[in-house]
C-alpha positions in Angstrom: -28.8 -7.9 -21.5 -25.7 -9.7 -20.7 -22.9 -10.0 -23.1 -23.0 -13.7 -24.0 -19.0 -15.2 -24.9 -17.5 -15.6 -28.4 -18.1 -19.6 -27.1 -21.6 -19.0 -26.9 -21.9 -17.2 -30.5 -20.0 -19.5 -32.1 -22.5 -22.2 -30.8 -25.2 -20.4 -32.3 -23.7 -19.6 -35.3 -23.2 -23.2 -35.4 -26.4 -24.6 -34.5 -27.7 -22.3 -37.4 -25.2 -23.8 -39.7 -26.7 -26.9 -39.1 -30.1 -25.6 -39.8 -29.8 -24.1 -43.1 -28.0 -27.6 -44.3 -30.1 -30.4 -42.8 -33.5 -28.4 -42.4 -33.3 -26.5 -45.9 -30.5 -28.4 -47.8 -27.9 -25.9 -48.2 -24.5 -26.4 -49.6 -23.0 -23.5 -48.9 -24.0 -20.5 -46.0 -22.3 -17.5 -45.8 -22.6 -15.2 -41.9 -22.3 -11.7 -42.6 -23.2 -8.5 -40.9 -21.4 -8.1 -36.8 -22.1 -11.7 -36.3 -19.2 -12.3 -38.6 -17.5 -9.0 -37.9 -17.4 -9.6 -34.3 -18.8 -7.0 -32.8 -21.9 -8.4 -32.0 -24.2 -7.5 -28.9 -26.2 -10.4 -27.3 -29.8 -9.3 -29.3 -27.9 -8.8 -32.3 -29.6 -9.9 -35.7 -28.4 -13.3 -37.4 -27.1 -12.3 -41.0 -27.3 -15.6 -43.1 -27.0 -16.4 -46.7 -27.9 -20.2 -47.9 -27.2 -21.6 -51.4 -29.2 -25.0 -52.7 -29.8 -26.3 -55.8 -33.4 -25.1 -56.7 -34.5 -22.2 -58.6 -36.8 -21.1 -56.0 -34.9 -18.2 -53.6 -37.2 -18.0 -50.3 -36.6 -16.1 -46.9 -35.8 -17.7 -43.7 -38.4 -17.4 -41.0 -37.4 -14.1 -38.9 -37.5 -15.9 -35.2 -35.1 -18.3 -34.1 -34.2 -19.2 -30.8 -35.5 -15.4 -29.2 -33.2 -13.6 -31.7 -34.2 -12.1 -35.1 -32.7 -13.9 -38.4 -32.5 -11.7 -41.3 -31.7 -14.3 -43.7 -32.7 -16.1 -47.2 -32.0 -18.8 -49.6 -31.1 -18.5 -53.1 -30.3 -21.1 -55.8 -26.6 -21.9 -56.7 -27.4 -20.9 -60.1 -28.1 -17.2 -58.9 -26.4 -14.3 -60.6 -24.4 -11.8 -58.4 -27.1 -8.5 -57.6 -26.7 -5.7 -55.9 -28.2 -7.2 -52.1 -24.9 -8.9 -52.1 -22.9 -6.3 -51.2 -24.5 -7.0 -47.5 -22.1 -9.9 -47.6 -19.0 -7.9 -48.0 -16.8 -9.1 -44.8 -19.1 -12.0 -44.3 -17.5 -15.3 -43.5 -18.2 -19.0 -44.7 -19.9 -21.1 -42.5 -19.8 -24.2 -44.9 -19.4 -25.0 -48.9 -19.7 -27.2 -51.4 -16.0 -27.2 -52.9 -15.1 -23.5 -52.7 -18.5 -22.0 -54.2 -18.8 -19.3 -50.4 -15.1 -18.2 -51.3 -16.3 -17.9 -55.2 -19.4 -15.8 -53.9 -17.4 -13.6 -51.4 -14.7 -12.8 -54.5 -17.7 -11.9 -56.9 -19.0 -9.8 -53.8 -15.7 -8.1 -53.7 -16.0 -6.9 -57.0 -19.3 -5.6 -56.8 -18.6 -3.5 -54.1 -15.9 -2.1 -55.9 -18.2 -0.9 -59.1 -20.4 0.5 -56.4 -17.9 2.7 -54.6 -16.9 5.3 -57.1 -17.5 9.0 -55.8 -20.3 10.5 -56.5 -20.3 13.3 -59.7 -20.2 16.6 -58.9 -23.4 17.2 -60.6 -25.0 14.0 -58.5 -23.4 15.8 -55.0 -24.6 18.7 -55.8 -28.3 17.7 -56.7 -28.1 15.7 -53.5 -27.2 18.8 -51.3 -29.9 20.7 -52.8 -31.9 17.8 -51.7 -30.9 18.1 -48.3 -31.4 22.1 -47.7 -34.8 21.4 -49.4 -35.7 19.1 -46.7 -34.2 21.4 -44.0 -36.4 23.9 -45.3 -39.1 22.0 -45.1 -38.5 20.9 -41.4 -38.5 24.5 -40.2 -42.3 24.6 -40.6 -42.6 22.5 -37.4 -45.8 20.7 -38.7 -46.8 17.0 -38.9 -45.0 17.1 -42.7 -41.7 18.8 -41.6 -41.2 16.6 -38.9 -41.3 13.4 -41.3 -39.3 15.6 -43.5 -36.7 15.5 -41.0 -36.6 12.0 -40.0 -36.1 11.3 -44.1 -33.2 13.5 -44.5 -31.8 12.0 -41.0 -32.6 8.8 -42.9 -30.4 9.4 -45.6 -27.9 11.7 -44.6 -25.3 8.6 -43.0 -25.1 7.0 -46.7 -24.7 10.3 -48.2 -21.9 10.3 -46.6 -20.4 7.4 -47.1 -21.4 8.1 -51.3 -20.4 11.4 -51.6 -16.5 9.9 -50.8 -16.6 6.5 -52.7 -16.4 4.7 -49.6 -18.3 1.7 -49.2 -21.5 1.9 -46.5 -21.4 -0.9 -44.4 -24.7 -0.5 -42.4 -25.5 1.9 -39.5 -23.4 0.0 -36.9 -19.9 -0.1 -38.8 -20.4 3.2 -40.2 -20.8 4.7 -36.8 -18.0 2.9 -35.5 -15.4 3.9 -38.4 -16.8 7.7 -37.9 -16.1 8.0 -34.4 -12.7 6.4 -34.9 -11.8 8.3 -38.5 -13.5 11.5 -38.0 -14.9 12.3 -34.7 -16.0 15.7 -35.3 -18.9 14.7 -37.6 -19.7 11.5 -35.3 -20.6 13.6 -32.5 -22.3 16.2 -35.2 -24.6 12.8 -36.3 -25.1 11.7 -32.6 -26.4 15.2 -31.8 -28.7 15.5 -35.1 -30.2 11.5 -34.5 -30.7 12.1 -30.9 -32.3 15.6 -32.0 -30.1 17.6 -29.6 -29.2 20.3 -32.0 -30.7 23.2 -33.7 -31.8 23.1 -37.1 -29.0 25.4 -37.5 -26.3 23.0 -36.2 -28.0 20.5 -38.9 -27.3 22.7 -41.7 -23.7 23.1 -40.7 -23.5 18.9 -40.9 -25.0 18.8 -44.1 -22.2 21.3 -45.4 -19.8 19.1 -44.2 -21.2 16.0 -45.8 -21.8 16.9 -49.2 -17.8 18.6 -49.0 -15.8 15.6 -50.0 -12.4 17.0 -49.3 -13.6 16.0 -45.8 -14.0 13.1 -43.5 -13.0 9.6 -43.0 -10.9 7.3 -45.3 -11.4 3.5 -45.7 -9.4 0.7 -47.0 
């Protein structure tokens, strides 16, 4: 698919906007995800979070214009949660005085009470986990395969939990691996395309419950 211009996003982005406030009666709509980040790709979801003046929070139907919307409305009375740390980076699209820059702030902090190292005991019980589920795999049956695909599953945030960082979704987190530590990138890239050995895979696993290394974040 051809990569569409920043023009062309921002038109979308745009036309959405308008959706979310004449359509659903928003007063304030908040982009998040690489739509506000910027490194978007031309089938790339629309991340959208409306805020009206109703106590009933609904989701946004998933199609729009051939691209997938993973969005929803809550009411402006709504108490910051733990979904909103989605929105961290997100930008305001519109807002009734400055309630999207109040939101993003409370987001802010809620990502920081979330990004506190694991414990050592936590780590540890989560390693144990993950050789478990390695052990597992080795049978080579219908149950170690799913085995396998779960720890896979789970192995990226470990990562990013293990060092207090904060996980920013599949995309970023790829992106600030291959740029902060590209050793273990290209040791995930081999493990999801399931080009290694289950050996090579318990090698990774040592290195991602071993928080002295890795990438840092700001």
């Amino acid at each position: 698919m051809a990569r569409c211009s920043a023009a062309d996003n921002a038109t979308l982005v745009a036309a959405l906007a308008e959706v979310l406030r004449h359509d659903y009666g928003c007063h304030t709509a908040i982009l998040y995800g690489s739509r506000a980040r910027g490194d978007w790709e031309p089938d790339s979801d629309l991340d959208v979070l409306g805020f009206r003046d109703t106590d009933a929070p609904i989701r946004l139907p998933t199609d729009w214009q051939g691209l997938y919307v993973d969005g929803w409305i809550d009411a402006t009375a709504a108490r910051p949660n733990a979904s909103w740390v989605r929105l961290k980076g997100g930008r305001v699209l519109f807002q009734r005085e400055r309630f999207g820059e109040q939101v993003l702030a409370q987001v802010e902090e809620l990502v920081a009470e979330q990004t506190v190292a694991l414990s050592t005991n936590e780590r540890l019980h989560r390693q144990q986990w993950a050789r478990r589920m390695l052990r597992r795999a080795a049978r080579d049956d219908a149950e170690g395969h799913y085995r396998l695909h779960w720890l896979l599953f789970s192995l990226l945030e470990d990562y990013f939990a293990v060092r207090g960082l904060y996980y920013p979704g599949p995309k970023a987190a790829f992106a600030l691996l291959r740029q902060g530590a590209p050793e273990h990138f290209h040791g995930f890239d081999r493990a999801m395309a399931m080009r290694g050995s289950l050996t090579e895979l318990a090698d990774l696993v040592s290195l991602i419950y071993d928080p002295s290394t890795g990438i840092e974040q700001s």
